[in-house]
C-alpha positions in Angstrom: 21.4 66.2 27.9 22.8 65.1 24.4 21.7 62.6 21.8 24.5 61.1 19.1 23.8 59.0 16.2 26.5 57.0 14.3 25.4 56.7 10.9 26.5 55.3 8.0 25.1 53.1 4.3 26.1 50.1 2.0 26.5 51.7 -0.8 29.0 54.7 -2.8 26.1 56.9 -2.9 26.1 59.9 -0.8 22.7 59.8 1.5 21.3 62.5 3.8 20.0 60.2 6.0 17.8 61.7 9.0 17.4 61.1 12.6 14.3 61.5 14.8 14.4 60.4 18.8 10.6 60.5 20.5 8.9 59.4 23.5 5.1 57.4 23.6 3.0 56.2 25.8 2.4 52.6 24.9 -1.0 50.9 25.4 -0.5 47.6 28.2 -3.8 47.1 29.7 -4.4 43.4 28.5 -6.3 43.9 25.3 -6.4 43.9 22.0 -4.9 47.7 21.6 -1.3 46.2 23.5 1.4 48.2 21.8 -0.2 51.0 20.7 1.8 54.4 20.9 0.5 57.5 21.6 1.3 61.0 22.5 4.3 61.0 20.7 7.1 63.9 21.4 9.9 64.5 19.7 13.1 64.8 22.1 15.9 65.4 19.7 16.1 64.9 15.6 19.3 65.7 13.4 20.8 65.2 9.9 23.7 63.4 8.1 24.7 64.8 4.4 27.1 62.6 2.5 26.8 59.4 3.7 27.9 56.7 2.3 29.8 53.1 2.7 33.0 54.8 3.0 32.3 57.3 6.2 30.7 56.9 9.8 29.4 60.0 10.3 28.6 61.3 13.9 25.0 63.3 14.1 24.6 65.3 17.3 21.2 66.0 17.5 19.3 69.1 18.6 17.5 68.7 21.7 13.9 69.3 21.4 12.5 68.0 24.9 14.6 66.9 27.5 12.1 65.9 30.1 11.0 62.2 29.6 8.2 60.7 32.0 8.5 57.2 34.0 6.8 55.0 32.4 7.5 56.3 28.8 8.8 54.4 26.1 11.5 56.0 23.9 11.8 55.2 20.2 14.3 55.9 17.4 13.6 56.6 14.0 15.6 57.3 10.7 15.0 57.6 7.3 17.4 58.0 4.1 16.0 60.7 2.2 18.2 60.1 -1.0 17.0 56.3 -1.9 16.4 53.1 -0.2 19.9 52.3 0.3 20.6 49.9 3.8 21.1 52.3 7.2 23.5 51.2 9.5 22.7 53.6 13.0 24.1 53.4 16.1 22.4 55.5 18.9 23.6 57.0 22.2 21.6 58.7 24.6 22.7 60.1 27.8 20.3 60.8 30.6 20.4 62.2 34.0 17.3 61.4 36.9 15.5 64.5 38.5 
């Protein structure tokens, strides 16, 4: 099992710029809570350092649960911990079926 992020900004300044991956349960029972998330777990996370405009930088994440439930949904989350520069991410997960 591996998780990659392609990161990278819009601006000259270098960013460390993290990278969460996580699982929920989402609410869908007709009402008003539709959407809600719970039980979150984290399934991978990893960091960029010296990120900027000028680089695509390649993040491959530390796996933190591989096992992932039918019915789950699976959300990506980053943050730039520098400033509020843009974020351009692209993820890749591979998966195999038990």
């Amino acid at each position: 099992d591996s998780v990659k992020f392609m990161v990278s900004t819009t601006t000259d300044t270098d960013c460390t710029i993290n990278v969460h991956l996580y699982s929920f349960d989402m609410t869908n029972a007709g009402g008003t809570s539709d959407g809600n998330l719970t039980n979150g777990t984290l399934l991978a996370n990893g960091q960029a350092t010296g990120v900027d405009r000028n680089v695509i930088k390649t993040v491959t994440c530390s796996i933190d649960s591989a096992n992932v439930t039918a019915g789950k949904v699976i959300a990506c989350f980053v943050e730039n911990e520098t400033n509020t520069d843009s974020i351009m991410l692209q993820t890749q997960v591979l998966y195999h079926f038990d």
